[in-house]
C-alpha positions as CSV (number, residue, x, y, z in Angstrom):
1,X,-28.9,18.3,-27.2
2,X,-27.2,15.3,-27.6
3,X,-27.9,12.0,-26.2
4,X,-24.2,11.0,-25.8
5,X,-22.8,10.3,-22.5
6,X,-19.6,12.0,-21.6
7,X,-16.1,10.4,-21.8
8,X,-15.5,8.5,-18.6
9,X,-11.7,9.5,-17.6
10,X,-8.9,6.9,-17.0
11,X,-8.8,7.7,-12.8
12,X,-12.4,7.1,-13.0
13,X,-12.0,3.7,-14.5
14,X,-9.2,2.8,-12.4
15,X,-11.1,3.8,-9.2
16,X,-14.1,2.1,-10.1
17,X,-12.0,-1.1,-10.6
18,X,-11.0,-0.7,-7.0
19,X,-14.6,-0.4,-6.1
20,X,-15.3,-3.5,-8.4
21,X,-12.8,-5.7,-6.3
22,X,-13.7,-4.5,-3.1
23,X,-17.6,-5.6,-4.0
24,X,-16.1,-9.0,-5.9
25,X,-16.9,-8.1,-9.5
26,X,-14.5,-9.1,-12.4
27,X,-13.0,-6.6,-14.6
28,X,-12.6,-6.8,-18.2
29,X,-9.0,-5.5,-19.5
30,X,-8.9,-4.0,-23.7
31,X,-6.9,-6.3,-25.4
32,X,-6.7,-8.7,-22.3
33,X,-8.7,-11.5,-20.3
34,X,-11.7,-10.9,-18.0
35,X,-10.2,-11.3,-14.0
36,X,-12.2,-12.2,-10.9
37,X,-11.1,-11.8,-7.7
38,X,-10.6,-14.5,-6.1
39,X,-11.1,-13.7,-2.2
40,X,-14.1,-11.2,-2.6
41,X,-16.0,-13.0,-5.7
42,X,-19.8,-13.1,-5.0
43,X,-20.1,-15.3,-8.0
44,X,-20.2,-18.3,-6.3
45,X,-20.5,-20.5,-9.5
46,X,-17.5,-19.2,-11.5
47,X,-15.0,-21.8,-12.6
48,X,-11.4,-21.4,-14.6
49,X,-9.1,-23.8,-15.5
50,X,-6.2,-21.0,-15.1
51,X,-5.2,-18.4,-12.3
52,X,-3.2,-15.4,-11.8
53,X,-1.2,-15.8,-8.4
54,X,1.9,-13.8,-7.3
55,X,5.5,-14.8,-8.1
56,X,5.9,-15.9,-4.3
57,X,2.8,-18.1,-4.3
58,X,3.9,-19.8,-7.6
59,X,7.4,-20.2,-6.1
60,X,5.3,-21.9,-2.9
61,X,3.5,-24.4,-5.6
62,X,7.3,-25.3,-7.1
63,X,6.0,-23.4,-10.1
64,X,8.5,-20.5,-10.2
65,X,12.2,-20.8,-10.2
66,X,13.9,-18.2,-7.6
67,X,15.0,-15.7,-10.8
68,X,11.4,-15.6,-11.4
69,X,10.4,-15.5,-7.4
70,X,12.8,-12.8,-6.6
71,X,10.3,-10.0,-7.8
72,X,7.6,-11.4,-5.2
73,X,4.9,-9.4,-6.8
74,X,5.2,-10.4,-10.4
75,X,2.3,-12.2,-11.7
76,X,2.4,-15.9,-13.0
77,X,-0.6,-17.5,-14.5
78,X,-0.8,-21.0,-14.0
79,X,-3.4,-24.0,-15.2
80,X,-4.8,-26.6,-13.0
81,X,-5.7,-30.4,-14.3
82,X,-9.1,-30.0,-13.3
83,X,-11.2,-26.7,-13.4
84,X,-10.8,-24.5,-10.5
85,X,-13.8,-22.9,-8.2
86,X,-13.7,-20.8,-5.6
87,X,-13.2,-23.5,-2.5
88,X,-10.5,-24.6,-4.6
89,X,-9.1,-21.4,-5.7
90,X,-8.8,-19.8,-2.0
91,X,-6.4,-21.8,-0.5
92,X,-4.3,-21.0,-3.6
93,X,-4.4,-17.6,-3.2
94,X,-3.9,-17.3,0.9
95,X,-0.9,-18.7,2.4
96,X,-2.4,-19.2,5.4
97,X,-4.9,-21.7,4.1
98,X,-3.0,-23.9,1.8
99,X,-1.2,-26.2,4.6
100,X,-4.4,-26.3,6.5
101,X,-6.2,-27.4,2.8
102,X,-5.3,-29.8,0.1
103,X,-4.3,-28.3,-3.2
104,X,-6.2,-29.9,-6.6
105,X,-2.9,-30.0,-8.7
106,X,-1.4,-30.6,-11.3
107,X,-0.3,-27.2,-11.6
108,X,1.6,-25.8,-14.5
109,X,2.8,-22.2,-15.1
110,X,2.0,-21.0,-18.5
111,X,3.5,-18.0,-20.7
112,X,1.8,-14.9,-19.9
113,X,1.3,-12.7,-23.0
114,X,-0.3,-9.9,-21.5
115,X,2.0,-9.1,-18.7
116,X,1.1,-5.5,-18.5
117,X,-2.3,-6.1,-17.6
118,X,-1.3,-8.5,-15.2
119,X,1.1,-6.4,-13.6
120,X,-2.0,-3.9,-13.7
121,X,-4.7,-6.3,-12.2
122,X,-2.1,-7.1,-9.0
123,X,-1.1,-3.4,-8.5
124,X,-5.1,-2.5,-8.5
125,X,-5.7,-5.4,-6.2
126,X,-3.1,-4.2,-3.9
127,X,-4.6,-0.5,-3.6
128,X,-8.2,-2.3,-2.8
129,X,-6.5,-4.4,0.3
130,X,-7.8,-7.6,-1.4
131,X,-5.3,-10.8,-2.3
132,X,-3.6,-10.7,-5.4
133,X,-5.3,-13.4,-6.9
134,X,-7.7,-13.8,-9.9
135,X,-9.7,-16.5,-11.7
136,X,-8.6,-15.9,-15.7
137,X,-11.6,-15.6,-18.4
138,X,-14.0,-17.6,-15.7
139,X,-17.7,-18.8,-16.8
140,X,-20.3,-17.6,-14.8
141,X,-18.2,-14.4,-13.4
142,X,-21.5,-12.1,-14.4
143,X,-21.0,-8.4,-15.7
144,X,-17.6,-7.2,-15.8
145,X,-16.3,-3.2,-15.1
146,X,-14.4,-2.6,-18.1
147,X,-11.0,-0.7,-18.2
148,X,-7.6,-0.7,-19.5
149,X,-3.9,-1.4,-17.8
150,X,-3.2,2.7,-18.7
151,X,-6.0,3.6,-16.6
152,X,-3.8,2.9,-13.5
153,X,-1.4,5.6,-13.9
154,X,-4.0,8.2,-13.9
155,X,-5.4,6.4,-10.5
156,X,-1.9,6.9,-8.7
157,X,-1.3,11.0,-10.1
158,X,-0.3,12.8,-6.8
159,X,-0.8,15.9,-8.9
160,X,-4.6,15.5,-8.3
161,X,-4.2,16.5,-4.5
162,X,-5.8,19.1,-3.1
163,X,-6.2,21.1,0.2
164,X,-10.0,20.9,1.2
165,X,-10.1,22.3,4.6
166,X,-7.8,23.1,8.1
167,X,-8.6,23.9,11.2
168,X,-7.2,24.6,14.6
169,X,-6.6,21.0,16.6
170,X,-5.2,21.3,20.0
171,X,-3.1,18.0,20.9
172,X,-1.4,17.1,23.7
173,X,2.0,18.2,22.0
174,X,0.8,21.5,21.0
175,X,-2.4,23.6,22.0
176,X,-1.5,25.8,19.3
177,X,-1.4,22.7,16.4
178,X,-3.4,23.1,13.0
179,X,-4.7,20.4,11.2
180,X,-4.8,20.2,7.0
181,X,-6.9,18.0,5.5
182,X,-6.1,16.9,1.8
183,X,-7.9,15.2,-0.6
184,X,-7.8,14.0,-4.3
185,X,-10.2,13.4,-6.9
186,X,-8.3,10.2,-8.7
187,X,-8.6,7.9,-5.4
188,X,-10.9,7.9,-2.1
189,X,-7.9,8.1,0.3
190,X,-8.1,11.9,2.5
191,X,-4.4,12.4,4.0
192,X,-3.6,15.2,6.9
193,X,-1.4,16.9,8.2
194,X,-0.6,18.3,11.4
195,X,1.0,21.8,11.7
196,X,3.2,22.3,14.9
197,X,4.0,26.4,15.5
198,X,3.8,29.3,13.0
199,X,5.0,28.3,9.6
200,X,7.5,30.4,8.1
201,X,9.3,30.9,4.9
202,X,12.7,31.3,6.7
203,X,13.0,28.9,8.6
204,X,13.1,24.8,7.4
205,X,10.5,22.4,8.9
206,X,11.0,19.6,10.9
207,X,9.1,16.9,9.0
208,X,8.1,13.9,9.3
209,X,6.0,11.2,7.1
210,X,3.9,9.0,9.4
211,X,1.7,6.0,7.7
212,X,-0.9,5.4,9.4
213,X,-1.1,1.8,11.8
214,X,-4.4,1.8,13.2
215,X,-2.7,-1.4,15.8
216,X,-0.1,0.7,16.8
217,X,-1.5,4.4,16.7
218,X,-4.7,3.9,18.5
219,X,-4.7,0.1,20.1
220,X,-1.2,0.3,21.6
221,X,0.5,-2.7,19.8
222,X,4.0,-3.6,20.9
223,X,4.7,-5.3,17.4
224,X,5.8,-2.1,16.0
225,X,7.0,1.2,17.0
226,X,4.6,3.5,15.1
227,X,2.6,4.7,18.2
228,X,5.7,5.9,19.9
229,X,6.9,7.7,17.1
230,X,4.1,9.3,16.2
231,X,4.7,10.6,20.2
232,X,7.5,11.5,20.0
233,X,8.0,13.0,16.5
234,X,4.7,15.2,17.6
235,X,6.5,16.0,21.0
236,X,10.0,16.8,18.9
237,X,8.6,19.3,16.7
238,X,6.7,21.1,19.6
239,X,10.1,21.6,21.4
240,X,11.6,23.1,18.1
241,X,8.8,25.2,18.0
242,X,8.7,26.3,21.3
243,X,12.4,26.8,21.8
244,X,14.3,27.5,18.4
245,X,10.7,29.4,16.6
246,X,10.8,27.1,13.9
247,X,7.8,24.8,13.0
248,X,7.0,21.3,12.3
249,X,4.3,19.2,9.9
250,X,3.3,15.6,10.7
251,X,2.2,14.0,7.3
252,X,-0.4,11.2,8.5
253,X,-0.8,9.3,4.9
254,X,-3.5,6.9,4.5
255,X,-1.0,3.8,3.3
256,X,-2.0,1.4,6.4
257,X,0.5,-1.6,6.8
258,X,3.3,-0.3,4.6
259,X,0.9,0.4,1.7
260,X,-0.9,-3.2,1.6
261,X,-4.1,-2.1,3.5
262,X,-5.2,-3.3,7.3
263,X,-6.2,-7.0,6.5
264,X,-3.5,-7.5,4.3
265,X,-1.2,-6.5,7.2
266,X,-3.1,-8.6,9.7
267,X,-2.4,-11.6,7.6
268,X,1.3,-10.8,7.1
269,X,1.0,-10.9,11.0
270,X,-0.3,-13.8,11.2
271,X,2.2,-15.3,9.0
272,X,4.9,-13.6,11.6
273,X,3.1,-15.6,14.6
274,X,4.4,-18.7,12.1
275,X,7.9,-17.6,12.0
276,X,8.0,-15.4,8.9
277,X,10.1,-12.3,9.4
278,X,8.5,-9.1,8.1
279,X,9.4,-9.0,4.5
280,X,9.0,-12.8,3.9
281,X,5.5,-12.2,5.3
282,X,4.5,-10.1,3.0
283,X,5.9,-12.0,0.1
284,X,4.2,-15.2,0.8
285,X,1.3,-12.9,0.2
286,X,2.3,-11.3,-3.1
287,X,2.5,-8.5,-1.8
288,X,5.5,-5.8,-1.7
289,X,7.3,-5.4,1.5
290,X,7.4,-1.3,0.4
291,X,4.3,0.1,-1.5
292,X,4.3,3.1,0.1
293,X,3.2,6.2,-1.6
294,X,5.8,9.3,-1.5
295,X,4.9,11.6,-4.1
296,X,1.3,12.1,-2.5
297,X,3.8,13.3,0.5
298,X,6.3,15.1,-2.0
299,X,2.3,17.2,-2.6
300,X,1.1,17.7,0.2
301,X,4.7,19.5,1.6
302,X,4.3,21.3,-2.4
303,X,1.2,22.3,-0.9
304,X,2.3,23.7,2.4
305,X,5.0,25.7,0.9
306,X,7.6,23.2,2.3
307,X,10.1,22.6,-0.6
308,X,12.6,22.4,1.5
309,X,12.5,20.2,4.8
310,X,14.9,18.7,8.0
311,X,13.2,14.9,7.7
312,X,13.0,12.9,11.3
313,X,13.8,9.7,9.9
314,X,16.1,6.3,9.6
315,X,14.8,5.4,6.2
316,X,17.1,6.7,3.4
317,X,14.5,5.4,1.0
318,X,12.3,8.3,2.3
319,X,15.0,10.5,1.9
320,X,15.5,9.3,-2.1
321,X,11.5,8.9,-2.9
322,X,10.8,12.5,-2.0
323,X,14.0,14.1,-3.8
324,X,12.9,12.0,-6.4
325,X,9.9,13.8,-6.2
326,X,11.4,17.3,-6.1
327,X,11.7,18.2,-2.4
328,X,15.1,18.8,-0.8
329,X,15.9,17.5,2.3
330,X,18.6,19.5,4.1
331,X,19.1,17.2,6.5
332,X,17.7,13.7,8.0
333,X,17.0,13.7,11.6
334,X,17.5,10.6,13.2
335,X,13.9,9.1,14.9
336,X,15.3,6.4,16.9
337,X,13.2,4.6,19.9
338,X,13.7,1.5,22.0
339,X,12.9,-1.4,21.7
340,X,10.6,-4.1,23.3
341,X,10.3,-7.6,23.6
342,X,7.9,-7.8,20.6
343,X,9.3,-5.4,18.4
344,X,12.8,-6.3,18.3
345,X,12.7,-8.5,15.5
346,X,10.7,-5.9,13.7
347,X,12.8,-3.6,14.2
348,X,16.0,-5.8,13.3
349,X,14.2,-6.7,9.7
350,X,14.0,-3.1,9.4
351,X,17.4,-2.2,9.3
352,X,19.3,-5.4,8.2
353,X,16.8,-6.3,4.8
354,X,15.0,-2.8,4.8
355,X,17.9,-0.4,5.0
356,X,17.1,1.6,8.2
357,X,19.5,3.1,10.3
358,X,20.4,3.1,13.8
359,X,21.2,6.6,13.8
C-alpha cells in the first residue's frame, strides 16, 4: 500500500483558501507572493512594506488615475515609506476608518507583475465576505495555505450542484408548496428552492431569482424592497397556480448583499448613512456593485426540468446571465413595488446606474 497522499483537487484548494481568510491565515500563490488578509489576520506581528488594495481605495489615496479606478475591483499594489502593520494597514483597507485615522504615507503604486493572482486573491476575498485587502510577502505571517490563481475557477463550477433533499413546506402563499434543497461539493453555500403548484412539462414556470437579504427578508428593513418581493413574488406564483394550473419556483440563492456577503453589505450601508449612493458604496469598498451568481441559478432550474421559464423581474441583466447560461426566458414579468421613504434612493440607483426597469 502506498504511503502517498491523494491529489488534493483545485475546488478543494480554492475552498480551503476561503476558510484560510475567514480564520486570518495567509495564502501562498505558485509563481506568486504570500498574501495576508488584512482585516481577519491573527498574526498580530506581521509587517510589509507593500499592500494589495482595490482600484477604488488606490483612487481614494490619489494613487490611481480614473482609467485605472473605473474597474473598482482591480487590484493595485502599492508601497508605503515606512513598513506597514496591522493598525496601520486597517484603515487602509476600510473606508470607513481612514478619515477617522491618519494614514502613514508616502504611498506609491507599483507595477504589478502577477496580476492574475491578484485578481485571484480579491475574487477569493470577496466569496469569504472579508475586505479586499492583503499585506504582500509579510514577515511573521506564520504558515501559509498554498494554492494556485487556477484553483478559483474550479471553486465557482455551478456544474457541481446537486439536489440533496425536498420536502413538503406549507407557507402562507401556498399550503401545497415544496421545498428543494441544493447543494455543491466545490463551495459551502446550500441554495433552495421553493415549488409553488404541480410542476409540469407543458406548461412554463413563473420564476423568480431571489438573493437572500437577511435585513430585509426576516428583520423588515425599509432600505430595500427585498422582503416585499419575496411576498409578493411567492403570493404571484400561488395565484398562477391556483387560477391558470401552472406552477411557480422561488430560487432563494445564498449571495447575501448582491454577492459581497452580510458585513460587507452592512459597511456599504454605512457608507450610504454618509451619503454614498448604492454603487459608489460598494466601490469605496473594492467591491463589485454586481457579483451575483447566475449560473448556480441557470442549475438549479437545469435541475428542476425548467429550461424554459416566464422570469418576474426588472433586471435585464438577469434576463442575459441565465440565457447566457443556457435557459430561455420566454418572457420577463415585470416585479414592480412601491416605494418608501428609505428605499427611494435605492430604488432610483437601481434603475438609473443599474439598469432596472420600471416596468
Amino acid at each position: 500500500m502506498s504511503d502517498a497522499s491523494p491529489p488534493v483537487s483545485a475546488a478543494r484548494r480554492a475552498a480551503q483558501a476561503v476558510d484560510a481568510l475567514r480564520h486570518g491565515w495567509p495564502l501562498a500563490f505558485e509563481d506568486g507572493p504570500v498574501l495576508l488578509p488584512i482585516e481577519t489576520a491573527i498574526a498580530i506581528e506581521a509587517t510589509s512594506t507593500r499592500l494589495l488594495i482595490s482600484a477604488a481605495r488606490a483612487a481614494t489615496l490619489k494613487l490611481a488615475n480614473q482609467r485605472d479606478a473605473a474597474v473598482p475591483h482591480a487590484p493595485v499594489l502599492i508601497h508605503g515609506g515606512e513598513p506597514f502593520d496591522l493598525r496601520s494597514a486597517i484603515p487602509i483597507a476600510d473606508p470607513a476608518l481612514d478619515l477617522a485615522n491618519p494614514l502613514k504615507g508616502p504611498f506609491r503604486a507599483e507595477a504589478l507583475d502577477w496580476e492574475a493572482t491578484a485578481s485571484a486573491a480579491m475574487e477569493l476575498a470577496r466569496i469569504a465576505g472579508i475586505l479586499p485587502a492583503f499585506m504582500v510577502d509579510p514577515e511573521n505571517a506564520g504558515e501559509a495555505h498554498r494554492l494556485s490563481a487556477s484553483d478559483l475557477g474550479a471553486y465557482a463550477d455551478a456544474g457541481a450542484l446537486r439536489i440533496i433533499t425536498r420536502a413538503k413546506l406549507p407557507v402562507s402563499a401556498s399550503e401545497d408548496a415544496q421545498i428543494v434543497a441544493f447543494r455543491s461539493s466545490a463551495d459551502t453555500r446550500e441554495h433552495v428552492a421553493l415549488i409553488i403548484g404541480e410542476q409540469s412539462g407543458d406548461r412554463l414556470p413563473l420564476v423568480r431569482l431571489h438573493s437572500e437579504c437577511l435585513t430585509g427578508d426576516i428583520l423588515g428593513s425599509l432600505k430595500c424592497d427585498c422582503g416585499p418581493q419575496l411576498d409578493a413574488a411567492l403570493h404571484a406564483m400561488a395565484e398562477h397556480a391556483r387560477n391558470d394550473g401552472g406552477w411557480g419556483a422561488l430560487l432563494y440563492l445564498r449571495q447575501e448583499g448582491r454577492g459581497i456577503g452580510l458585513v460587507n453589505k452592512l459597511r456599504a450601508y454605512r457608507l450610504q448613512d454618509e451619503g454614498f449612493d448604492t454603487v459608489d458604496a460598494n466601490q469605496r469598498l473594492g467591491l463589485p456593485d454586481e457579483a451575483r451568481d447566475f449560473p448556480t441559478a441557470a442549475r438549479m432550474l437545469e435541475l428542476l426540468g425548467a429550461r424554459e421559464i416566464r422570469l418576474m423581474t426588472n433586471n435585464p441583466a438577469k434576463v442575459d446571465a441565465l440565457t447566457a447560461a443556457g435557459i430561455t426566458v420566454a418572457e420577463r414579468v415585470p416585479h414592480q413595488l412601491p416605494d418608501n421613504p428609505h428605499n427611494a434612493r435605492y430604488l432610483s440607483t437601481k434603475r438609473d446606474r443599474s439598469g432596472h426597469l420600471l416596468t
